[in-house]
C-alpha positions in Angstrom: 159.2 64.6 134.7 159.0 68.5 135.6 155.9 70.0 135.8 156.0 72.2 132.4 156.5 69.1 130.9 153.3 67.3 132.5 151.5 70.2 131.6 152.4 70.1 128.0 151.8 66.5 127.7 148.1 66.8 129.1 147.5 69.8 127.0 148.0 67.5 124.3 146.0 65.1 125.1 143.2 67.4 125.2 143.8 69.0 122.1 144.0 65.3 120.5 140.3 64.5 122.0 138.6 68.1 121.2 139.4 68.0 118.0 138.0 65.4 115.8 134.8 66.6 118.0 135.8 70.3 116.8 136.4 69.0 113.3 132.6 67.4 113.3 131.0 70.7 114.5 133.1 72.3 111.8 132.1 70.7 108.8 129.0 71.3 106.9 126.4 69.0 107.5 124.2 67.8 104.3 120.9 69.4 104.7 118.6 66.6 105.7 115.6 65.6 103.1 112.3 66.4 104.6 109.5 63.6 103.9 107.8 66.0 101.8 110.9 67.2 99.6 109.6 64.8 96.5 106.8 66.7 96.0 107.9 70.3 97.4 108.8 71.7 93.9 107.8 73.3 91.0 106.4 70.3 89.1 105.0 68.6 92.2 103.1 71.7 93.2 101.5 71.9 89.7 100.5 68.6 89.7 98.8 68.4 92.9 97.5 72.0 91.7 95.9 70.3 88.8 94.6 67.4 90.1 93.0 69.7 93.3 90.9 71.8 90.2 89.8 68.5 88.4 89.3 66.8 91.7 86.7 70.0 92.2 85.3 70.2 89.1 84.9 66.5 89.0 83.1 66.3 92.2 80.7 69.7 91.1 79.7 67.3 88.2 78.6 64.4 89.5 76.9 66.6 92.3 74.8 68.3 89.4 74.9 64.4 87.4 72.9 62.9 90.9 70.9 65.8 91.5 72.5 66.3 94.5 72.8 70.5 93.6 70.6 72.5 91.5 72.1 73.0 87.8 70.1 75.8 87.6 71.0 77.4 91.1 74.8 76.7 90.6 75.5 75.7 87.0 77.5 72.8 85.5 81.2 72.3 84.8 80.3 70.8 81.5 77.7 73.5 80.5 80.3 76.1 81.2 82.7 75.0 79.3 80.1 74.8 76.3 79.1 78.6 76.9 83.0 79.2 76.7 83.4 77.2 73.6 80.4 79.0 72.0 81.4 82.5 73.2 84.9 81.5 71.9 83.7 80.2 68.3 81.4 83.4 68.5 84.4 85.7 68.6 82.6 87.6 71.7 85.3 86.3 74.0 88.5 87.3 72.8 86.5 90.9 72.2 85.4 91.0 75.8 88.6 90.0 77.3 90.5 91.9 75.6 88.6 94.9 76.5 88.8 94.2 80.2 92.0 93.3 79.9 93.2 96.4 78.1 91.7 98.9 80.4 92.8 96.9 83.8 96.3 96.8 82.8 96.3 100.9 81.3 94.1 101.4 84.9 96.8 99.7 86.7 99.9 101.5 85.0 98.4 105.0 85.3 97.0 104.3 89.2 99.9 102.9 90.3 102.5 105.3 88.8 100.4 108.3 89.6 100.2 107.1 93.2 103.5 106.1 93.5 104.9 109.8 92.8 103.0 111.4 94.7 103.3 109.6 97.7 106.7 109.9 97.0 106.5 113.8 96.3 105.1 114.0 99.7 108.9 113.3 101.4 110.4 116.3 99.8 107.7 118.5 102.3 106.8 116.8 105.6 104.7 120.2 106.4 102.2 119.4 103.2 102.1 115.5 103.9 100.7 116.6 107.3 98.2 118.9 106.1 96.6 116.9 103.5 97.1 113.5 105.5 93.4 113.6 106.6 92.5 114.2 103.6 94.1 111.5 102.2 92.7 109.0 105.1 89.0 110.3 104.2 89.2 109.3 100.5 91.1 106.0 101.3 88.2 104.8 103.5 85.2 105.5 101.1 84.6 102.5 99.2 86.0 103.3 95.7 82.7 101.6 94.0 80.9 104.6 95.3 82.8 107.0 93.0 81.5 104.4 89.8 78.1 106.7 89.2 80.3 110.1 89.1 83.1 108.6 87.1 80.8 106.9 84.2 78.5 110.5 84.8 82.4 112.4 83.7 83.9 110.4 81.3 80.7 109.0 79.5 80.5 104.7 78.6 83.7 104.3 76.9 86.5 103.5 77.6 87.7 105.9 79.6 85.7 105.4 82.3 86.4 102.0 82.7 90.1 103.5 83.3 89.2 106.1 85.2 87.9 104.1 87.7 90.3 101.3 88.0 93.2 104.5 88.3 90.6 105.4 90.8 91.3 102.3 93.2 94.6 101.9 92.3 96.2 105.4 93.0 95.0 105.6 96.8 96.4 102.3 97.6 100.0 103.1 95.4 100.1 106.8 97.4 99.5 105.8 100.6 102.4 102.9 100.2 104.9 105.1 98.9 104.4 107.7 101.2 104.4 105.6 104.3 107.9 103.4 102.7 109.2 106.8 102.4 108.4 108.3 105.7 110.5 104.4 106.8 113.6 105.4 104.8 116.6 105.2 106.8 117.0 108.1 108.7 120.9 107.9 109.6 121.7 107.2 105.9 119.8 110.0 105.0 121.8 112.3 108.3 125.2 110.7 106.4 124.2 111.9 103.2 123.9 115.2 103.9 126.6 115.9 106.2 128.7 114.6 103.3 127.5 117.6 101.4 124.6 115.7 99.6 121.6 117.6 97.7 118.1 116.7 99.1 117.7 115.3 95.9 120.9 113.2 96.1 119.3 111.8 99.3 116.0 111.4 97.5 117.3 109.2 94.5 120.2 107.4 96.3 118.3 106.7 99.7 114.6 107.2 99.2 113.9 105.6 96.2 115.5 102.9 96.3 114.6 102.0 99.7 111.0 102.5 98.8 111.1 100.3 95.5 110.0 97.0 97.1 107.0 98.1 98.5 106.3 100.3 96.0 106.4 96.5 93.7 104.4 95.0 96.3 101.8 97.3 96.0 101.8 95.9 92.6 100.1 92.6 93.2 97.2 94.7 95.2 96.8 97.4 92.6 96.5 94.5 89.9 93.4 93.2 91.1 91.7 96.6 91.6 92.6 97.2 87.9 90.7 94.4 87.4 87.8 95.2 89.9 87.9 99.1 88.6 87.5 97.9 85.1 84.4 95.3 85.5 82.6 97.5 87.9 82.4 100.1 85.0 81.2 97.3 82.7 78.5 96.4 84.8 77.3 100.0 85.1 77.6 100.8 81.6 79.1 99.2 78.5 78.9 97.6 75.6 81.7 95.3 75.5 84.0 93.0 78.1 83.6 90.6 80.6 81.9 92.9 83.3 79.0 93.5 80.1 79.1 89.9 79.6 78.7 88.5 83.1 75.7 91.4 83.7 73.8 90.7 80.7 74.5 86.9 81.9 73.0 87.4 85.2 70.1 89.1 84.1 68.7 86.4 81.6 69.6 84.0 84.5 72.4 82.2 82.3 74.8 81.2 85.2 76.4 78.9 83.5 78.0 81.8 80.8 77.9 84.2 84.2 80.7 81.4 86.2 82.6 81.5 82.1 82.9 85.1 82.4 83.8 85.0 85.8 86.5 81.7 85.3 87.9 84.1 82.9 88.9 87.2 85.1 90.0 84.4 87.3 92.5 83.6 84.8 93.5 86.9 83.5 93.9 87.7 87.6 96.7 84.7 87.5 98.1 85.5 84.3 98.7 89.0 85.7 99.8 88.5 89.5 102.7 85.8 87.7 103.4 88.5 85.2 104.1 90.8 88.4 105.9 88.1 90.4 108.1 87.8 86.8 108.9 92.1 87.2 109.8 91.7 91.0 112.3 89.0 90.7 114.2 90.9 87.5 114.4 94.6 89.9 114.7 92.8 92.6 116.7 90.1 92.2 118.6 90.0 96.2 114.8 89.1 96.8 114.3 85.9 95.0 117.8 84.5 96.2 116.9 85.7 100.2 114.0 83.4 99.3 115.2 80.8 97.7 118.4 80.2 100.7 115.3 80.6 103.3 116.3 77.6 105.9 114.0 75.0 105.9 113.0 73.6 109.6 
């Protein structure tokens, strides 16, 4: 036997033993079911969500039930939910949510759009978005609650003022994201762009913006809850109706039991709201959701 021929033979043989090993490495392996997959899903985490809040509510209670806790110092589950039913029956709740619920939301659409393009204004002129920068650092660290007196002083008890100062929170925070997401726009795109013969505007709406879009959204689940803030705030300085006038008027009679309804209530409206954003992100930005949902699991 020649040597060549040896060769060949024991190349052979190797190749015959890597192989099925190769194969192995090669072919997908099933993902393997973690202990807590039964349960790690929609449904599961909405039960155990469910039974956590009745687990709490049933332990408050009894607590109250033995006198283990003041009723008086921190209410009842039971007596709330009467003080809801009777503000429900009343017709004074759907008023005084709706009310807070329709200024947060205008609040939060105005404040966030407004913010939005201007920060993103601020690109087209990196000269201006130095000189008013400061500025723009001073107002974002004075606690917006502060400007409540002026803006109820401006725009009167209404309405108005309630959404006044719920833009007032929520602009800041929208600007300040926008501008900084903008400033973070890739730089070589935007270099390609225009040596291709691209506008500043072509960069602007085929680079900026749409890099700047997710956390321009994600600024949304922030800017939600200080639409909500903005709005009660101005209820508890001045108003007549919602669930900031409620939850006052509550707390000064010493009614805690209707002041934990009212506030149970913005709880809700807070979740209705943040799923209603979570709803807007996945449809603009789909890519996100799937990223998510292909996320390997250790």
């Amino acid at each position: 036997m020649t040597i060549a021929s040896r060769v060949a033979k024991a190349s052979t043989a190797i190749t015959a033993t890597i192989a099925p090993e190769k194969a192995k490495l090669a072919s997908p392996r099933a993902p393997s079911r973690t202990k807590g997959s039964i349960i790690d899903n929609a449904l599961g985490r909405t039960v155990i969500q469910a039974l956590a809040v009745i687990l709490f509510f049933g332990v408050w209670e009894l607590a109250v039930r033995a006198g283990l806790v003041s009723s008086f110092m921190v209410g009842s589950p039971l007596a709330i939910f009467h003080a809801l039913l009777r503000s429900a029956q009343s017709g004074m709740l759907l008023v005084d949510t709706g009310y807070t619920l329709f200024a947060a939301i205008l609040g939060f659409v105005l404040g966030t759009a407004i913010g939005s393009t201007a920060g993103l204004a601020l690109w087209y002129s990196p000269f201006v978005a130095r000189v008013i920068e400061p500025f723009i650092v001073s107002i974002n660290s004075v606690p917006k609650i502060a400007f409540a007196p002026i803006v109820v002083l401006w725009f009167g008890t209404g309405l108005v003022s309630k959404v006044a100062l719920a833009i007032s929170l929520t602009a800041i925070i929208a600007l300040v994201a926008a501008y900084e997401a903008a400033k973070e726009a890739d730089p070589d795109l935007q270099a390609l762009l225009l040596t291709l013969g691209a506008s500043k505007n072509d960069v602007f709406y085929k680079v900026v913006v749409p890099s700047t879009l997710p956390y321009i959204i994600a600024t949304f689940r922030i800017n939600v809850g200080f639409g909500l803030v903005g709005a009660v705030v101005g209820e508890f300085i001045s108003s007549e109706k919602g669930l900031g006038h409620m939850i006052f008027t509550a707390s000064s009679l010493y009614d805690l039991n209707t002041v934990w309804a009212g506030l149970f209530m913005l709880m809700a409206i807070g979740f209705v709201l943040y799923f209603a954003i979570d709803r807007i992100e996945r449809a603009l930005l789909p890519w996100k959701a799937q990223s998510a949902a292909s996320t390997l699991r250790v």
